[in-house]
C-alpha positions as CSV (number, residue, x, y, z in Angstrom):
1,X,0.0,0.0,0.0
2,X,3.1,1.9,-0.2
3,X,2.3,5.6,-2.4
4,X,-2.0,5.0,-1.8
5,X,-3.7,7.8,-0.5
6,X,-6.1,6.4,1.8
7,X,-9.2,7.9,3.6
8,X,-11.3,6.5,6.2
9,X,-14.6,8.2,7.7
10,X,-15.9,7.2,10.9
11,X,-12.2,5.9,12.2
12,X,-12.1,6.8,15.6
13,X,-13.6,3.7,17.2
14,X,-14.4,0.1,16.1
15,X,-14.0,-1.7,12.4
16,X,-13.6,2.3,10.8
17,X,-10.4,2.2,13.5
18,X,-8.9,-0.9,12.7
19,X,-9.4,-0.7,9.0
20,X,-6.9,3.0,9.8
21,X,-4.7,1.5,11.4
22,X,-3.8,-1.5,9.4
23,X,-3.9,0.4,6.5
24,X,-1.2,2.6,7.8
25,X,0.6,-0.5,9.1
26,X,1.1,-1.6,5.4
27,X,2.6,2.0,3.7
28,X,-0.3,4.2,2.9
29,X,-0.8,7.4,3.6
30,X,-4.2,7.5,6.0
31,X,-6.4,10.4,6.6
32,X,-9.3,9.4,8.8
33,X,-12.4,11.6,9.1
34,X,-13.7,12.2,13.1
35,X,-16.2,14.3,14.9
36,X,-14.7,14.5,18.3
37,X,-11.5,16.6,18.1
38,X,-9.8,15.2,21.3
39,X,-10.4,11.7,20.3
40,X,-9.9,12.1,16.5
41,X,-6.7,13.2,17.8
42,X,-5.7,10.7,20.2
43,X,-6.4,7.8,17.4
44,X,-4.7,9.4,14.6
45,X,-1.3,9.4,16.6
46,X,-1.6,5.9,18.3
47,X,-1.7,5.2,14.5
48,X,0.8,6.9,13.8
49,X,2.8,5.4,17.2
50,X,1.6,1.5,16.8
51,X,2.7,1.6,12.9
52,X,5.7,3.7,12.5
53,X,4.5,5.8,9.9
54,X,4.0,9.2,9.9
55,X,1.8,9.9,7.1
56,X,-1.6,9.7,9.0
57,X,-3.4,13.2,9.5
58,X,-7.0,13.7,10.1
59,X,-9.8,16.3,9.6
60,X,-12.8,17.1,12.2
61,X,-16.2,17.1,10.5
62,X,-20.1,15.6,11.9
63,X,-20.7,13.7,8.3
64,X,-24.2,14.4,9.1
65,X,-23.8,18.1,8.3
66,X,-24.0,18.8,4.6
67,X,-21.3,21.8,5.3
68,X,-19.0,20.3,7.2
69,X,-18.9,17.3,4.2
70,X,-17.9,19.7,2.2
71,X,-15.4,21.4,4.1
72,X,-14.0,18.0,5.0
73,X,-13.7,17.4,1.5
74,X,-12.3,20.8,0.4
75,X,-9.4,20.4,3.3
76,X,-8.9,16.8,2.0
77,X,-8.0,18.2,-1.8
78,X,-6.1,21.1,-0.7
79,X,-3.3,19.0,1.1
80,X,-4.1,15.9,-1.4
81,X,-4.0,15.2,-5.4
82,X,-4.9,11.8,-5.4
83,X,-7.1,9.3,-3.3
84,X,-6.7,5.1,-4.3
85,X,-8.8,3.9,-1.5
86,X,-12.5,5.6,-0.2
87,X,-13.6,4.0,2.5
88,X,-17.2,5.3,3.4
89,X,-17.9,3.9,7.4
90,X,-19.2,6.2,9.3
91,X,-23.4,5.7,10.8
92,X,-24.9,5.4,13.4
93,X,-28.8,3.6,14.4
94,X,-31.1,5.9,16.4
95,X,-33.5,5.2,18.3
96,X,-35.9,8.2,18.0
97,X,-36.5,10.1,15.4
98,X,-34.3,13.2,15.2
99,X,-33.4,15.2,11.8
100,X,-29.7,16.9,11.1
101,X,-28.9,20.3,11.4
102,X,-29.7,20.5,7.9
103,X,-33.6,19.3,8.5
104,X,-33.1,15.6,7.1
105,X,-33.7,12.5,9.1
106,X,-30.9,12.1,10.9
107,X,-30.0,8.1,9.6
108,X,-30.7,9.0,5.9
109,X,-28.5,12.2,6.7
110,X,-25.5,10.2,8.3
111,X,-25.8,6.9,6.7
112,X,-26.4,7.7,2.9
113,X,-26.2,11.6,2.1
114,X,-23.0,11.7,3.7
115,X,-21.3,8.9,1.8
116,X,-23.3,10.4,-1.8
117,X,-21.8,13.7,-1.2
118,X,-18.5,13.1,-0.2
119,X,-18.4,10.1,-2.8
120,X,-19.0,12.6,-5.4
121,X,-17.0,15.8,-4.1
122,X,-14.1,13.6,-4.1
123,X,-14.6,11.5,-7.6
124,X,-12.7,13.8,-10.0
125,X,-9.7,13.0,-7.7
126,X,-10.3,9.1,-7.4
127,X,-10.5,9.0,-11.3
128,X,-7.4,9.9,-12.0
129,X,-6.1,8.3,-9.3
130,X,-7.2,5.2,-10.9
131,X,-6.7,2.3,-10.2
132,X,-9.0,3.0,-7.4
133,X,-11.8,2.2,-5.4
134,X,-14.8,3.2,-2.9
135,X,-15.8,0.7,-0.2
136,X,-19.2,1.4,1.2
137,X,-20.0,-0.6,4.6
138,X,-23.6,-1.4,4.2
139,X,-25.5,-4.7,6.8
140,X,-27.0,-7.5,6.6
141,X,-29.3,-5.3,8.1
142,X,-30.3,-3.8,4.3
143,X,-33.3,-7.3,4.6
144,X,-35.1,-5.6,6.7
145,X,-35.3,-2.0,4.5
146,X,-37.6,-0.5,1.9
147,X,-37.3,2.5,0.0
148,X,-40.8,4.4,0.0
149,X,-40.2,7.3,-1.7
150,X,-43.3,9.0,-0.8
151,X,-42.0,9.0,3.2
152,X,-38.6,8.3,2.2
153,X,-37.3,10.1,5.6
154,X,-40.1,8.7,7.9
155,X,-42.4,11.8,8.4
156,X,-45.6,9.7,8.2
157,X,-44.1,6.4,9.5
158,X,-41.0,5.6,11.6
159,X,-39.2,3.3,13.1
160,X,-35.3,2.9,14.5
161,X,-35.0,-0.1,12.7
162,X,-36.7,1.0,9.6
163,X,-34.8,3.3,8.7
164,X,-31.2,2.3,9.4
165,X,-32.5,-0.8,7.1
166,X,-33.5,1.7,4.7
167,X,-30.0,3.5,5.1
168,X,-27.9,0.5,4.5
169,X,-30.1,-0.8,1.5
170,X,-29.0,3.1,0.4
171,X,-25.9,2.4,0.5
172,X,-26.0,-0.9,-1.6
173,X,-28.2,0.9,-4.2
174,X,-25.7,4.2,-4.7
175,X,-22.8,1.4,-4.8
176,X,-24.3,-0.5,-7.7
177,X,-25.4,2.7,-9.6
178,X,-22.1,4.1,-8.8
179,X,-20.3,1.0,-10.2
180,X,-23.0,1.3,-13.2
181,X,-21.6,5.1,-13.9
182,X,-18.2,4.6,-13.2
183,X,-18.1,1.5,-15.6
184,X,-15.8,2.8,-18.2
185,X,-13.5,4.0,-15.8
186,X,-10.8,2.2,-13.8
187,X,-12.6,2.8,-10.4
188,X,-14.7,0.1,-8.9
189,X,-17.4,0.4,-6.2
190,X,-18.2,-2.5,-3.7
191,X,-20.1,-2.9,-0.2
192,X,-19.9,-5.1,3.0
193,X,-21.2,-6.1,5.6
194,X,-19.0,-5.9,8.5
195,X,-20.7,-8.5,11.0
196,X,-22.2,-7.9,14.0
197,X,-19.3,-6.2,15.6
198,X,-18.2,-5.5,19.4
199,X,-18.6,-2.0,18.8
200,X,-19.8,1.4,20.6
201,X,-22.7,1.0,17.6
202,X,-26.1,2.1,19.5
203,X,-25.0,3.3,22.3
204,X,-25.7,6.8,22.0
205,X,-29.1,6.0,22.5
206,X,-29.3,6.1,26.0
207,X,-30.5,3.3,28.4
208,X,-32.3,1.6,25.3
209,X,-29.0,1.7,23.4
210,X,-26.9,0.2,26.5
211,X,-28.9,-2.6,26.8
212,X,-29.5,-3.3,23.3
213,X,-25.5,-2.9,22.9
214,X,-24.9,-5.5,25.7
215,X,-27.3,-8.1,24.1
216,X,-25.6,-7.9,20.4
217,X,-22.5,-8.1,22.1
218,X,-23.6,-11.2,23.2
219,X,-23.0,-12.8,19.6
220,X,-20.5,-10.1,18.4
221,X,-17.0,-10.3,16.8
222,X,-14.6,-8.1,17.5
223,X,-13.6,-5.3,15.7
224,X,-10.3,-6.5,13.9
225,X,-12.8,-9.5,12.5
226,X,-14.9,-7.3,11.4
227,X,-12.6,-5.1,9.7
228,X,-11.4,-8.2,7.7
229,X,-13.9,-7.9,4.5
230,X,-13.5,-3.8,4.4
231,X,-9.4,-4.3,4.7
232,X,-9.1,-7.2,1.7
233,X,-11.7,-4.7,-0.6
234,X,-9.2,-1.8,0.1
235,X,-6.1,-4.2,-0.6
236,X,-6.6,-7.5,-2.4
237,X,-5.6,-8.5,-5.8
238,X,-8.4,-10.5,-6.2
239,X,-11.2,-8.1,-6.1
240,X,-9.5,-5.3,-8.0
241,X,-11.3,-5.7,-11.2
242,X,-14.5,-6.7,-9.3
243,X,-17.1,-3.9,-8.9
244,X,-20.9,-3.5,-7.9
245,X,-20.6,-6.1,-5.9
246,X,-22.0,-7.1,-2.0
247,X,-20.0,-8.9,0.3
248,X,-19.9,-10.9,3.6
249,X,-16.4,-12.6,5.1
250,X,-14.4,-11.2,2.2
251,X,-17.1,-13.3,-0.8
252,X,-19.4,-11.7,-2.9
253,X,-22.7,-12.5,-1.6
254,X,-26.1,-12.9,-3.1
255,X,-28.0,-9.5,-1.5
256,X,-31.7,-8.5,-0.9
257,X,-33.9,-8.2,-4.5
258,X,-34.8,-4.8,-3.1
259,X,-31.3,-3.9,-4.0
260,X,-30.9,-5.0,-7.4
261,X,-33.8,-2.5,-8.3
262,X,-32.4,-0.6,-10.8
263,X,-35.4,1.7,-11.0
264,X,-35.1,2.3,-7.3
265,X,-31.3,3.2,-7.5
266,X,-32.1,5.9,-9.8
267,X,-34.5,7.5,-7.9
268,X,-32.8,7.5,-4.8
269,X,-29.8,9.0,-6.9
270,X,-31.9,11.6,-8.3
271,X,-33.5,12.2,-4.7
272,X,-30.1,12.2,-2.8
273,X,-29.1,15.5,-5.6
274,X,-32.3,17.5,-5.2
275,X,-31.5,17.4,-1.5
276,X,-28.0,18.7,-1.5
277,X,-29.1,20.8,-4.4
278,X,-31.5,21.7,-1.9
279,X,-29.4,22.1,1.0
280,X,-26.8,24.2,-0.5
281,X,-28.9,26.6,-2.0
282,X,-30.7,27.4,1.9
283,X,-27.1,27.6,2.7
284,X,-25.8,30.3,0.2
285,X,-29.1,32.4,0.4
């Protein structure tokens, strides 16, 4: 991995931490994207301590803010010309229904928009870094989602549940329509699911959270197994020609028939731009 340029979201904890560090371990050059400056800090040099290498930065942004995607990505291509590996991680399940500074539903906000708009505010760069690629972490969880686009953000009917199903069948959607536009170029665009990992994953949520974390944990793996698929999509050999794909304990697996709706993945596409469209123009007025 020696000369990649490298950038993780969501790196300060868990799989999005190990996948960081390991990729630093072999050569590249790592920026990982955090919200929490104090820890985002803290990670980024026990990186840089555990691995010997120096090149590991990191820039402060809360993905779920349209502006501070932007900014992330701005401060990413001012130090940066070229980006080989995309790793999209960062998400979070809520358990009450709460919308983003920028008035979306907070799931859809963290767990799609952000990887759409920093996906495409970095693309020009990935392109001619090719060979490249973007790794989305999606779930198994994706079974349980629909895509109503009449209540796509859960005004009318929502659920915790629901909706991070809904977000992570997003994110195998815009990873196959992604791989369907980018199939003339020598980028490639997979997803995952991680496992159910020994995480801090739900526990924001308060008591509920605590006590659903301790049951998952129950049947978890720990982070550095779950890391596993997302580190051999960044780095093997074997998958670097492979694209639109879904994949469990580093295989391509068969996923949900929602998700091979081709109809569907353009009109998410299409709604995922008329709400940045959206957002930036309530910005700039």
């Amino acid at each position: 991995m020696k000369g990649k340029v490298c950038l993780v979201t969501g790196a300060t904890g868990g799989i999005g931490k190990v996948t960081a560090l390991e990729l630093a371990r072999q050569g590249a050059t790592v920026v990982i994207i955090g919200r929490h400056p104090l820890r985002t800090e803290g990670v980024t040099e026990m990186i840089k301590r555990e691995t010997g290498n120096p090149n590991v930065s990191y820039i402060l942004a809360d993905l779920s803010k349209q502006a501070d995607v932007r900014r992330a990505a701005a401060e990413f291509l001012s130090k940066h010309d070229q980006l080989h590996i995309l790793v999209n991680n960062a998400g979070a399940f809520y358990n009450s229904r709460q919308e983003s500074s920028d008035g979306i539903e907070l799931t859809m906000a963290l767990n799609h928009l952000a990887y759409f708009l920093l996906t495409d505010l970095l693309l020009d760069t990935i392109k001619v870094s090719a060979p490249a690629r973007i790794i989305n972490v999606s779930s198994e969880a994706h079974r349980m989602g629909a895509m109503d686009f009449n209540d796509l953000e859960g005004k009318r009917k929502w659920g915790g549940w629901r909706m991070y199903g809904r977000s992570k069948l997003a994110n195998i959607l815009f990873t196959k329509e992604l791989a369907r536009r980018l199939a003339d170029t020598d980028v490639t665009v997979n997803c995952l699911h991680p496992g159910v990992v020994s995480t801090g994953f739900a526990a924001n949520n308060g008591f509920f959270g605590i006590a659903m974390r301790k049951l998952m944990d129950l049947g978890s793996i720990s982070a550095e197994k779950g890391a596993e698929t997302t580190l051999y999509l960044a780095t093997s050999h074997e998958v670097e020609h492979l694209t639109g794909l879904y994949f469990d304990k580093k295989k391509p697996r068969e996923s949900s028939p929602a998700s091979h709706d081709q109809t569907a993945a353009e009109k998410l596409w299409e709604w995922s731009e008329a709400k940045i469209k959206q957002i930036s123009e309530q910005q700039a007025a």
